[in-house]
GUNUNU-363811 format. One record per residue (C-alpha): residue number from 1; residue in one letter; x, y, z. Coordinates in steps of 0.001 Angstrom, whole numbers, plus 500000, padded with zeros to 6 digits. Each point is the difference from the previous one (the first is absolute). Example, Ala and Ser with C-alpha at 12.3 -4.5 7.8 and 13.67 -1.06 7.14 Angstrom:
BEGIN
pos->1, code->a, px->512300, py->495500, pz->507800
pos->2, code->s, px->501370, py->503440, pz->499340
end
This chain:
BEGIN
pos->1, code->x, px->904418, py->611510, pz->543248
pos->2, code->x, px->500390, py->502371, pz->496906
pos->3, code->x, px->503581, py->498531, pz->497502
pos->4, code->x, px->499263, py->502824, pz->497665
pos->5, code->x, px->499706, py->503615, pz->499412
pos->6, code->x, px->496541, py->500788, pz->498741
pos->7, code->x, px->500046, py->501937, pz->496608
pos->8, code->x, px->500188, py->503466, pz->499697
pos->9, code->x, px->496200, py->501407, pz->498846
pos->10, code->x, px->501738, py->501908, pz->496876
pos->11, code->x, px->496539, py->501666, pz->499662
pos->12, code->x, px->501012, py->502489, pz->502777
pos->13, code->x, px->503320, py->501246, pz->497905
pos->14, code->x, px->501889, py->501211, pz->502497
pos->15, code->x, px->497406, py->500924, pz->502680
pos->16, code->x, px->498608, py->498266, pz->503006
pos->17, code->x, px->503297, py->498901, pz->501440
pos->18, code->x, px->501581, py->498144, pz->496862
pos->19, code->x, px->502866, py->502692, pz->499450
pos->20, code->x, px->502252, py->498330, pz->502418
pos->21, code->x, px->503384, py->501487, pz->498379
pos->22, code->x, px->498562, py->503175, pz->499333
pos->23, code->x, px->499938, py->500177, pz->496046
pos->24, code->x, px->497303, py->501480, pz->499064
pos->25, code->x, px->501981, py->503010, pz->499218
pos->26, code->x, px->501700, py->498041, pz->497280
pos->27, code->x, px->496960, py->499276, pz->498463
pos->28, code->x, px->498530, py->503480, pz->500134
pos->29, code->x, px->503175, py->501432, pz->498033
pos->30, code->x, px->499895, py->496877, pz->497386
pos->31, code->x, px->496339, py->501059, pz->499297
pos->32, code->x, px->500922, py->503634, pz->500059
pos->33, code->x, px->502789, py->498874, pz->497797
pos->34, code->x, px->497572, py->498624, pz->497290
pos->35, code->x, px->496986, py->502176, pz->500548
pos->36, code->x, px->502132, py->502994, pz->498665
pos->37, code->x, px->502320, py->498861, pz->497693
pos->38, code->x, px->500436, py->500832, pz->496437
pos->39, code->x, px->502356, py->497253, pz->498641
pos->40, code->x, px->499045, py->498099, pz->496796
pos->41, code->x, px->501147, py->496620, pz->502382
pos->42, code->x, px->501287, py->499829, pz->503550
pos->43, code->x, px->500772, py->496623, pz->501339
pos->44, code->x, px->500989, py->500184, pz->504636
pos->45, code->x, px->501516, py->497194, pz->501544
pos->46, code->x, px->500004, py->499277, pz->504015
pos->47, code->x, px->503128, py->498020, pz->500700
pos->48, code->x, px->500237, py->498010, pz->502942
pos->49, code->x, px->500945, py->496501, pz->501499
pos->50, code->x, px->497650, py->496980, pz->499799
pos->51, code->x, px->497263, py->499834, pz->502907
pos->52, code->x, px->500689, py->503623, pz->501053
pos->53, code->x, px->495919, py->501174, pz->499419
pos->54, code->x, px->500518, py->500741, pz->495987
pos->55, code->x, px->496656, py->498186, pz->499389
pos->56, code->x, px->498074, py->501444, pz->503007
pos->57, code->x, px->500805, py->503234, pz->499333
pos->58, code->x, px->499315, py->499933, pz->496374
pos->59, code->x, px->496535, py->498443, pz->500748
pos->60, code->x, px->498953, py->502486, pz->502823
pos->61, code->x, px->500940, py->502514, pz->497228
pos->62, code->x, px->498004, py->498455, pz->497146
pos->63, code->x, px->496985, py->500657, pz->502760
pos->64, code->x, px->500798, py->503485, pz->500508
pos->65, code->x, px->500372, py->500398, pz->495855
pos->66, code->x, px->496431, py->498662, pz->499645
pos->67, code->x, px->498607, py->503025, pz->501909
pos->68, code->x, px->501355, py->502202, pz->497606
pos->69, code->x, px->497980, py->501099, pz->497285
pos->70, code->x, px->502511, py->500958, pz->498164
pos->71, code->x, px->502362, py->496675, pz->499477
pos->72, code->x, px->499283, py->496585, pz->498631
pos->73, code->x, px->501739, py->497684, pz->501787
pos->74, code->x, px->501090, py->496136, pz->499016
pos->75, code->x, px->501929, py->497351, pz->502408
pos->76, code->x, px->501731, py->497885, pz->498321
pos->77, code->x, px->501873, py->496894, pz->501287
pos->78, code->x, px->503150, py->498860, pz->498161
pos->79, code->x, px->500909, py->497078, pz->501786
pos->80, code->x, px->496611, py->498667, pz->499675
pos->81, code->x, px->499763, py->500889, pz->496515
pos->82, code->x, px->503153, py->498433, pz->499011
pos->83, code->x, px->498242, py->497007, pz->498531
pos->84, code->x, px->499139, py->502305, pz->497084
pos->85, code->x, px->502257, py->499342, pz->497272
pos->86, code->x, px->499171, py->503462, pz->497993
pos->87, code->x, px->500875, py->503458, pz->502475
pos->88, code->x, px->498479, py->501914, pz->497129
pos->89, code->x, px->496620, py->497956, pz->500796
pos->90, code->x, px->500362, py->500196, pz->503454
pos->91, code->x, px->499974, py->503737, pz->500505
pos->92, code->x, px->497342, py->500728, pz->497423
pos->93, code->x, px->497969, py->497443, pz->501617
pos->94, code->x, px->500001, py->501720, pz->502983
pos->95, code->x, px->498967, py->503553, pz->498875
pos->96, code->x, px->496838, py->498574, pz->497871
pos->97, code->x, px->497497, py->499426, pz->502824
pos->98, code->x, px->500775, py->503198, pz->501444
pos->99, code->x, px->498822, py->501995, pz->496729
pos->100, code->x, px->495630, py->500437, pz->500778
pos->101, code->x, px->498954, py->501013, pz->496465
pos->102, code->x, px->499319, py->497742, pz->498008
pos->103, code->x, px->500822, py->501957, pz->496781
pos->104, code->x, px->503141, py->500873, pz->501820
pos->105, code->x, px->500880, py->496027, pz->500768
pos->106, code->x, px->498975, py->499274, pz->496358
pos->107, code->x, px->502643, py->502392, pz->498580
pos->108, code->x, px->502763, py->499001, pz->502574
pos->109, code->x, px->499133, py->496265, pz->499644
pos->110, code->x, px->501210, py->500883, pz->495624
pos->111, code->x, px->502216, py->501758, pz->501044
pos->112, code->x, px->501905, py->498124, pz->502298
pos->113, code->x, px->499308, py->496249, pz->497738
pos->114, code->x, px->501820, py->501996, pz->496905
pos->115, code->x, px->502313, py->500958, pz->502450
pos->116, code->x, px->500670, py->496398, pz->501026
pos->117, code->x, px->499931, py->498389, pz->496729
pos->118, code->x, px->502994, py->501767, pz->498732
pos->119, code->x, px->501465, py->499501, pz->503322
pos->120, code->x, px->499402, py->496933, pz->500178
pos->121, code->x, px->500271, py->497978, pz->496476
pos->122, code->x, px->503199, py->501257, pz->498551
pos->123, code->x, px->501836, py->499430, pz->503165
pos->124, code->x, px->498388, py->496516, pz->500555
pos->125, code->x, px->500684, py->498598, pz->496382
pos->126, code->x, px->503908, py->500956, pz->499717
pos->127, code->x, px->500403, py->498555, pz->504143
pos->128, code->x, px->498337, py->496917, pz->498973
pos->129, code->x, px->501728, py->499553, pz->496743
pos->130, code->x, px->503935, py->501080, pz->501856
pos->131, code->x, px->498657, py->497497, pz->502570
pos->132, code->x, px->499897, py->497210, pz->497618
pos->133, code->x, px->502411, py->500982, pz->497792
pos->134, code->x, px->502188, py->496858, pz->499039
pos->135, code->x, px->497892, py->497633, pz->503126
pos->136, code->x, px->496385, py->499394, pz->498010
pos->137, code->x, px->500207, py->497046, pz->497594
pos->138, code->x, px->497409, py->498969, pz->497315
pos->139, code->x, px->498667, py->497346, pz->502588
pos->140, code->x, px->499707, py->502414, pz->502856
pos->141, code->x, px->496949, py->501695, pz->497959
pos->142, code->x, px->497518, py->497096, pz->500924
pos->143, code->x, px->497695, py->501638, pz->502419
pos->144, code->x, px->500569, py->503360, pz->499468
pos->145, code->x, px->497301, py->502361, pz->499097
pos->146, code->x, px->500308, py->501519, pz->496252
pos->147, code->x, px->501338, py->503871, pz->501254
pos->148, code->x, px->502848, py->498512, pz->502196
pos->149, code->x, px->500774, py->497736, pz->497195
pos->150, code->x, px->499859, py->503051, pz->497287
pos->151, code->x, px->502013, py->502116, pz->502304
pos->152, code->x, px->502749, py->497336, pz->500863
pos->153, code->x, px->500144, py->499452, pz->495482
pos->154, code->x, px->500136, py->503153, pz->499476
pos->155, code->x, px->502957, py->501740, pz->499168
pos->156, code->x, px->501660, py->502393, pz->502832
pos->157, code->x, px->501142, py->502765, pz->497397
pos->158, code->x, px->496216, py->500420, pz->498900
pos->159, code->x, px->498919, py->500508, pz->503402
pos->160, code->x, px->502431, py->502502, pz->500300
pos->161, code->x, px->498850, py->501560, pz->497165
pos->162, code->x, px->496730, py->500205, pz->501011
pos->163, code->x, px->500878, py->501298, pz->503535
pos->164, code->x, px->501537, py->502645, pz->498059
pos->165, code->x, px->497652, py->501010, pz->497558
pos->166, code->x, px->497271, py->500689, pz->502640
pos->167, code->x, px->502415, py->501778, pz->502137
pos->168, code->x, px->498756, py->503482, pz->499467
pos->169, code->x, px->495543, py->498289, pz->500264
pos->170, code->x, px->501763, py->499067, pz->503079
pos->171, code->x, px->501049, py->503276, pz->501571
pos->172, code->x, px->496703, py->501462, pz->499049
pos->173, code->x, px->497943, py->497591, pz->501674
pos->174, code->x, px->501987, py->499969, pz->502997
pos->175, code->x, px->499758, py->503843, pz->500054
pos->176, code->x, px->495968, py->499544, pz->499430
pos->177, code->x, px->500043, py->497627, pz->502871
pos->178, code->x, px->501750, py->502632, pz->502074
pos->179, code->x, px->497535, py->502878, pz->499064
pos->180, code->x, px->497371, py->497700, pz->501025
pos->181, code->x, px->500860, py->499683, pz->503090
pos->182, code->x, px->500509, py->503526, pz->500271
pos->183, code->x, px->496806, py->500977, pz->499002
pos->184, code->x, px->498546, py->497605, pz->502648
pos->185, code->x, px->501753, py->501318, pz->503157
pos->186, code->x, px->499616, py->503751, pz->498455
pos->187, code->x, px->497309, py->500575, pz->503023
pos->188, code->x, px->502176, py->497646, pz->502778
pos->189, code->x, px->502487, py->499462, pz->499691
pos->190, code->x, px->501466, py->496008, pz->500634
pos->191, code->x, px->502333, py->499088, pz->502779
pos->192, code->x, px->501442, py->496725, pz->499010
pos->193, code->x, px->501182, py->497944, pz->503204
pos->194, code->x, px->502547, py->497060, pz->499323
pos->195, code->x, px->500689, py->498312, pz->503031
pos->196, code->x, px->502730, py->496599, pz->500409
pos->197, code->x, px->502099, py->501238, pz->496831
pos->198, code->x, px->502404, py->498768, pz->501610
pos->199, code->x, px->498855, py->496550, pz->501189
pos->200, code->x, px->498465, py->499477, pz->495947
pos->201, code->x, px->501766, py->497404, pz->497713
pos->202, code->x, px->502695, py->502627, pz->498989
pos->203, code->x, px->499185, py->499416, pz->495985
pos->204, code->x, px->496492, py->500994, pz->500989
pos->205, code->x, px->501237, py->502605, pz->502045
pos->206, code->x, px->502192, py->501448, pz->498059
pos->207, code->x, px->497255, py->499704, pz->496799
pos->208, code->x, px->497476, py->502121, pz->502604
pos->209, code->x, px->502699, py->502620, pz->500188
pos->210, code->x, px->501094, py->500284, pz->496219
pos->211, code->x, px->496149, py->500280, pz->498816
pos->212, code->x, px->499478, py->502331, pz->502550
pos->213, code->x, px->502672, py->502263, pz->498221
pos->214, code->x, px->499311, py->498941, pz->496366
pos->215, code->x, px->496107, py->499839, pz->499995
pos->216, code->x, px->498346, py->501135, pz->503468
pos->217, code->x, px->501939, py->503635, pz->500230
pos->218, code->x, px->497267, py->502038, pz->499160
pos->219, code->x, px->498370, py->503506, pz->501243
pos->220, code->x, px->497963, py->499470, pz->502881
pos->221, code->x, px->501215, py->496149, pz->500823
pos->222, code->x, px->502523, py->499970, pz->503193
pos->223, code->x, px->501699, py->497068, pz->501624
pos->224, code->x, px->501013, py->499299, pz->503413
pos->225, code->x, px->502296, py->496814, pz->500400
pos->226, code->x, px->500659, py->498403, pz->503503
pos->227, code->x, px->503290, py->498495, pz->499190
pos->228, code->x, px->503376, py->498860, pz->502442
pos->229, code->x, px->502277, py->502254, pz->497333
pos->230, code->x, px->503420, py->497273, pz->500828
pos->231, code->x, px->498399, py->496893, pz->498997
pos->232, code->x, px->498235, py->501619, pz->496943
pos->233, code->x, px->503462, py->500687, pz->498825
pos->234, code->x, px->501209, py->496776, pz->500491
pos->235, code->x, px->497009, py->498817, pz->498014
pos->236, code->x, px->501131, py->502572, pz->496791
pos->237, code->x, px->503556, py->498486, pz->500460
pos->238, code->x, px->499110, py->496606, pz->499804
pos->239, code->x, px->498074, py->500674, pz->497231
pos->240, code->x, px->502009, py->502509, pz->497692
pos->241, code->x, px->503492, py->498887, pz->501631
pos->242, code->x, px->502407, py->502417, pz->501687
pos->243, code->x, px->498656, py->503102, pz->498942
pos->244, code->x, px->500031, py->503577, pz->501794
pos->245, code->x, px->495939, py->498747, pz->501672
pos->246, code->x, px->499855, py->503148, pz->501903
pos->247, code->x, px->499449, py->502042, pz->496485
pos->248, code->x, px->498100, py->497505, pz->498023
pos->249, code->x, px->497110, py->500515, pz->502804
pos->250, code->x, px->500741, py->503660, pz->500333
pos->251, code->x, px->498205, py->499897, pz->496303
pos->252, code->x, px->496890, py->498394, pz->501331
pos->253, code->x, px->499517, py->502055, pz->503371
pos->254, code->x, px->500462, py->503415, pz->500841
pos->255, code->x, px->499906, py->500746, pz->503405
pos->256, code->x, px->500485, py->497745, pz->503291
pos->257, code->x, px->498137, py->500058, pz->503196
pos->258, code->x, px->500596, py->498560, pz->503639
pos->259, code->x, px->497657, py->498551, pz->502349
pos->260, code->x, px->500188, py->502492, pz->503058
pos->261, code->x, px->501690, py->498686, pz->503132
pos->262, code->x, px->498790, py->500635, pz->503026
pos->263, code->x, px->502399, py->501664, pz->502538
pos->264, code->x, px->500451, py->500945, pz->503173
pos->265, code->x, px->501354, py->503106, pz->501303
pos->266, code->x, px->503682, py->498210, pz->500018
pos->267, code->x, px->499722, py->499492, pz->495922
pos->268, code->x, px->499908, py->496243, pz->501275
pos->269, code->x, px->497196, py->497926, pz->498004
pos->270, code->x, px->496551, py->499136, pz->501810
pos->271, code->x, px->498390, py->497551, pz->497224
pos->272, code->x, px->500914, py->496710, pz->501472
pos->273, code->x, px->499315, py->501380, pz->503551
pos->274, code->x, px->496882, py->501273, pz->498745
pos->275, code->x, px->498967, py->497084, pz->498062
pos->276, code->x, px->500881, py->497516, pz->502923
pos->277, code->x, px->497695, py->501777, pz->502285
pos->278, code->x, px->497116, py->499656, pz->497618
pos->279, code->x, px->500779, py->496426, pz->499602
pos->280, code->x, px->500033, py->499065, pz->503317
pos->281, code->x, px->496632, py->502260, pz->500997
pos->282, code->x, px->498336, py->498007, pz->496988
pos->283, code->x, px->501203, py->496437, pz->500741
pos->284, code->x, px->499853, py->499889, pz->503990
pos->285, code->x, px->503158, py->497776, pz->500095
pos->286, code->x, px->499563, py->497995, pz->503514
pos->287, code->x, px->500981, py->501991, pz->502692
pos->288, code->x, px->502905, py->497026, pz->501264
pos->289, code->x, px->501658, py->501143, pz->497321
pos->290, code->x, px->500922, py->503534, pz->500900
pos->291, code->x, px->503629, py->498950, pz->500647
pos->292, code->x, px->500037, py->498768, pz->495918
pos->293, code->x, px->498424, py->502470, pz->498783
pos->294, code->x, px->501702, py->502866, pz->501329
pos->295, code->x, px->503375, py->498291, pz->498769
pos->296, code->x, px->498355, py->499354, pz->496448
pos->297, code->x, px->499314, py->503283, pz->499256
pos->298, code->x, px->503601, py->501409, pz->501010
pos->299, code->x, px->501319, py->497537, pz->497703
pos->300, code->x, px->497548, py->501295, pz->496958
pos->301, code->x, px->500857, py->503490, pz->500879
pos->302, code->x, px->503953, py->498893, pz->499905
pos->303, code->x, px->499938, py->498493, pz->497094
pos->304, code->x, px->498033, py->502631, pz->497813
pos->305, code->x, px->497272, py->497195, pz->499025
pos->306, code->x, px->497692, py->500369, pz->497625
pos->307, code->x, px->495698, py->500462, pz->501358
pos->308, code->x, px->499363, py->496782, pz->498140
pos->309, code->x, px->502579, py->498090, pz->502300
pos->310, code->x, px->498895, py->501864, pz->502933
pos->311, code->x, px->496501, py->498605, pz->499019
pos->312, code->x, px->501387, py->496723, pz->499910
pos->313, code->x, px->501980, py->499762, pz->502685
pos->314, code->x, px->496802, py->500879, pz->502402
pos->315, code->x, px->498308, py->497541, pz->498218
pos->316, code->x, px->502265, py->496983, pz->500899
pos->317, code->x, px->500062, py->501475, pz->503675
pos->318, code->x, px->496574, py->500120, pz->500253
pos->319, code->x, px->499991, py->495968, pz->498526
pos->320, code->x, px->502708, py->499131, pz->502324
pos->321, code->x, px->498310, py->501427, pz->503320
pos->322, code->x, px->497407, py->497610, pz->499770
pos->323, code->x, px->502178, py->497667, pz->501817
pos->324, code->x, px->500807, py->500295, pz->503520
pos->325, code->x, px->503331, py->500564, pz->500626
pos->326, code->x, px->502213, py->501773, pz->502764
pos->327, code->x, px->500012, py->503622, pz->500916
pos->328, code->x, px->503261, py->499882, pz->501070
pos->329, code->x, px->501953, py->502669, pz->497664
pos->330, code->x, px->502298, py->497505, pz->498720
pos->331, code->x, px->497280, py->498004, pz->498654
pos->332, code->x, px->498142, py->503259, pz->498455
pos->333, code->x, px->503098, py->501384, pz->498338
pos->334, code->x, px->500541, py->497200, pz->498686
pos->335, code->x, px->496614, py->500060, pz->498321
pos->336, code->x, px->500711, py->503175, pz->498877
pos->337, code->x, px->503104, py->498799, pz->498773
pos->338, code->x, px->498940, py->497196, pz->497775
pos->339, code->x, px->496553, py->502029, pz->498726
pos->340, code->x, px->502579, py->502716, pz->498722
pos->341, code->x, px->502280, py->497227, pz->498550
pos->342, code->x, px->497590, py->498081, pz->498305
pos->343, code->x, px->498394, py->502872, pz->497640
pos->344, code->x, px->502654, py->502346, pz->499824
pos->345, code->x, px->503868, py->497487, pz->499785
pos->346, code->x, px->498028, py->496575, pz->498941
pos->347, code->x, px->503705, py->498841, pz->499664
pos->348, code->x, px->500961, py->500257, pz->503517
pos->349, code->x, px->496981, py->498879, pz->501569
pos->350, code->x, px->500721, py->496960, pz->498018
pos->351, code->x, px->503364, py->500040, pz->501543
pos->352, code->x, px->498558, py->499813, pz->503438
pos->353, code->x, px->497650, py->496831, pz->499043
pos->354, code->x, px->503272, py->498456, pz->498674
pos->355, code->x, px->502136, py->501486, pz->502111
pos->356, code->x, px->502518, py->501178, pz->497489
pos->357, code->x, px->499408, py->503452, pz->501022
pos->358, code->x, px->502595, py->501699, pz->502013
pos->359, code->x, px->499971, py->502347, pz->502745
pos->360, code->x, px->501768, py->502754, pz->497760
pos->361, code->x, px->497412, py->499266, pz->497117
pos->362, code->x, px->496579, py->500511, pz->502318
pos->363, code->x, px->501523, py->503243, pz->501664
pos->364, code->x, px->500469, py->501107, pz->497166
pos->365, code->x, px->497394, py->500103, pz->498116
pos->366, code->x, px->497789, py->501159, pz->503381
pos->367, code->x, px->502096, py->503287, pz->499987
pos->368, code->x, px->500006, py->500025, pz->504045
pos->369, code->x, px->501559, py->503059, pz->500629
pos->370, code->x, px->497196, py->501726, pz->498155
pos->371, code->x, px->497869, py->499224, pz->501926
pos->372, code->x, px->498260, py->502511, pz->503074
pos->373, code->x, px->499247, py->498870, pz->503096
pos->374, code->x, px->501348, py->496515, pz->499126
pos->375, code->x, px->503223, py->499042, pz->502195
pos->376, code->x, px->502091, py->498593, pz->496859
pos->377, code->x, px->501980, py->497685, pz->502568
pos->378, code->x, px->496948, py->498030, pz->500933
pos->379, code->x, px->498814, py->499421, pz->496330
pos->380, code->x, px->503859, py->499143, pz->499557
pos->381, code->x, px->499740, py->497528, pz->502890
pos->382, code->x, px->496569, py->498237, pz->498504
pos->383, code->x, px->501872, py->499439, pz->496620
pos->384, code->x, px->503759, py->498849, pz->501428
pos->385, code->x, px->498240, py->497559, pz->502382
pos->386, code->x, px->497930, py->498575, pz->497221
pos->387, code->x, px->502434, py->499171, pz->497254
pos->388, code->x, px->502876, py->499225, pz->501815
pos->389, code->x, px->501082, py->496408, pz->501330
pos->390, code->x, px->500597, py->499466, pz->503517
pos->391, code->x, px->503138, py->500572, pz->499945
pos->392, code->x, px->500501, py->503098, pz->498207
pos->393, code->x, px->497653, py->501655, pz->502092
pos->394, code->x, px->502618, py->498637, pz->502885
pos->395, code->x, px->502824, py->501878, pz->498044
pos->396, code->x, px->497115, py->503187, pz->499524
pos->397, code->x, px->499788, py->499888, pz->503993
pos->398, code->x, px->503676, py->500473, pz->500167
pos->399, code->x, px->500221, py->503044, pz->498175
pos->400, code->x, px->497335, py->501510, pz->501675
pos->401, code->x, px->497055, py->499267, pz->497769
pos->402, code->x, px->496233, py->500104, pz->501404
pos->403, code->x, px->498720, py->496333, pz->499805
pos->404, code->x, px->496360, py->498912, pz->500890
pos->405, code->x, px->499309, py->497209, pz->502213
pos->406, code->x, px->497423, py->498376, pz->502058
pos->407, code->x, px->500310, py->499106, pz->503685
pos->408, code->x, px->501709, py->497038, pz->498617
pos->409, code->x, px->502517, py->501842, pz->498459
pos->410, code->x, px->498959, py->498778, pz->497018
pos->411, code->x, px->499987, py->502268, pz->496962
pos->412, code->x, px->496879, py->501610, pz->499378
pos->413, code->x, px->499537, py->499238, pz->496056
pos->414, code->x, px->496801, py->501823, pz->499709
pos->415, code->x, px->500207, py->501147, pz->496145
pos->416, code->x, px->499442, py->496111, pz->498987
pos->417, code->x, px->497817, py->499283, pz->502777
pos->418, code->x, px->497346, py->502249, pz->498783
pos->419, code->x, px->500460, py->498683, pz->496095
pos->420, code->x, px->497133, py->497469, pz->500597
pos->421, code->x, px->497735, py->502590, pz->499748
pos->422, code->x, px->501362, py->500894, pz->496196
pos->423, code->x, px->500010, py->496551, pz->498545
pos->424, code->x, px->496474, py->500067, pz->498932
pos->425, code->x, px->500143, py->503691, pz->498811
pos->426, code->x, px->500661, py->500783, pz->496446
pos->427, code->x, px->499882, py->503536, pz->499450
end
């Protein structure tokens, strides 16, 4: 028994079978994109929803970057570098191991601490000092260590002053920082990869994508972002307030790209489908279960899901057919009900356990009409005969309604029935 998909070897790029969703292409034109382009700075985005293959395909492309001669490449993790507390630190960070000279990592390494210091001190001391404006009493120094003391004493308006007076040292090591880096990537150019933006603490996030602009935008330096584009502009509202978002990050990138979607010759999408049937060749779901897993995967095609929630859902399947259970279709589409439930409307599978849900909820959110191949009226009969009392389903019979039952007329309530077989799993 296999519960998980085995990692993708990112080593291959996008050869040897790993280009599921055929986007190779994309990442042919971003590196034609870069190899050729003349811009002092050029920062690409790809904007798409969470768990849609962002991260694979920027990996697989990070491969295919390393073969070329011509490009530098650096993968860079935002959500896993969030911990840093300095973005300025971060990203330089990341581009000193790549330099090989040692002369050449010497001058970057002054380059980039002058860089930092101004960056770094001015802005600390005043944020420190407004911090603890009017909160700090003389008793609150004990334990302190002298500088935090000194800063915290001393008055705001001189470290204004001084913020000001270096002002123009500022520019110009910021500027020599900048030509440093230029000089570096002046035979390959670097290819900057931040990945998660989106998932980052949005401070940190937000810090990547102002240094970026301020300090990083250099000749021969390009960025690619993986970034869901709606929630980063919730993230600039609820920082700056109710401001126009869609322009402040029009400053910071310049063009947008799409993951390609795979279609068929209808226009209609074949991602999920595709993705589904490299699940289940990879994961060998047992073969009782054909009746739940054909039903599962309609219902992640309906409801547009997302690969990482496909993975999931084939994962709890694959936990939940180690028990013996019925192969009566009632008793698999139920399965497939309640694996579906579970990852993708938590809320009404909780519902069912509690029975709060109703009939009109649970259809609902199943979309059965979508669904092909599917009769609609049976999945409507599993769910009515479920979460209705005996005698509503009575009053259901009356009106012509499809109700389950057993040779003993008994309703067949085979969406709890098969619940045992959740308790233990928390997924």
């Amino acid at each position: 028994m296999k519960l998980t998909l085995t990692e993708v070897d990112y080593a291959n790029g996008f050869k040897n079978g790993n280009d599921l969703f055929e986007r190779a292409k994309l990442g042919l034109q971003l590196q034609s994109i870069i190899r050729h382009s003349e811009d002092e700075s050029l920062v690409l985005a790809i904007d798409d929803q969470w768990g849609t293959g962002k991260t694979t395909f920027l990996k697989m492309w990070e491969s295919e970057l390393k073969a070329d001669e011509n490009l530098e490449v650096i993968y860079f993790d935002a959500f896993k570098n969030d911990y840093q507390e300095d973005a300025f630190l971060a990203l330089s960070s990341a581009i000193y191991p790549k330099i090989e000279k040692q002369e050449d990592k010497r001058k970057y390494l002054n380059a980039a601490t002058k860089a930092g210091k101004f960056l770094l001190k001015a802005t600390a001391k005043i944020g420190l000092r407004a911090a603890t404006l009017g909160v700090v009493k003389d008793t609150d120094f004990e334990g302190l260590g002298d500088v935090t003391k000194e800063v915290i004493e001393e008055p705001i308006e001189k470290l204004i002053e001084e913020k000001l007076k270096s002002a123009e040292n500022e520019i110009q090591v910021i500027q020599h920082f900048k030509n440093t880096i230029t000089e570096l990537a002046k035979d390959k150019k670097i290819v900057f990869i931040i990945d998660e933006l989106d998932r980052a603490r949005p401070d940190f996030s937000l810090d990547l994508l102002e240094k970026m602009k301020h300090v990083f935008n250099t000749k021969n330096l390009f960025f690619v972002l993986a970034v869901n584009k709606d929630q980063f502009l919730h993230i600039i509202k609820k920082r700056y307030g109710d401001i126009d978002s869609e322009t402040y990050l029009s400053k910071f990138i310049h063009f947008w790209f799409a993951l390609p979607q795979l279609k068929d010759f209808e226009g209609n999408s074949r991602i999920i489908p595709t993705f589904i049937d490299y699940i289940s060749r990879n994961l060998k779901i047992n073969g009782d279960f054909r009746e739940a897993t054909i039903l599962l995967a309609q219902l992640l095609k309906a409801s547009n899901a997302s690969l990482r929630d496909c993975e999931r859902c084939y994962s709890l399947l694959v936990l939940t057919s180690a028990n013996e259970i019925s192969r009566e279709k009632v008793y698999q589409y139920s399965i497939g009900i309640n694996v579906f439930l579970k990852i993708k409307r938590p809320d009404i599978f909780k519902g069912i356990v509690t029975r709060t849900a109703t009939p009109e909820e649970v259809l609902k959110s199943l979309n059965i009409y979508q669904l092909k191949g599917i009769s609609p009226e049976y999945l409507k009969a599993i769910v009515i005969t479920d979460l209705m009392t005996d005698d509503e389903l009575l009053k259901a019979e009356e009106t012509k309604e499809r109700v389950l039952r057993d040779s003993y007329r008994d309703p067949i309530r085979a969406l709890t029935q098969v619940l045992p077989f959740f308790e233990s799993v928390i997924i």
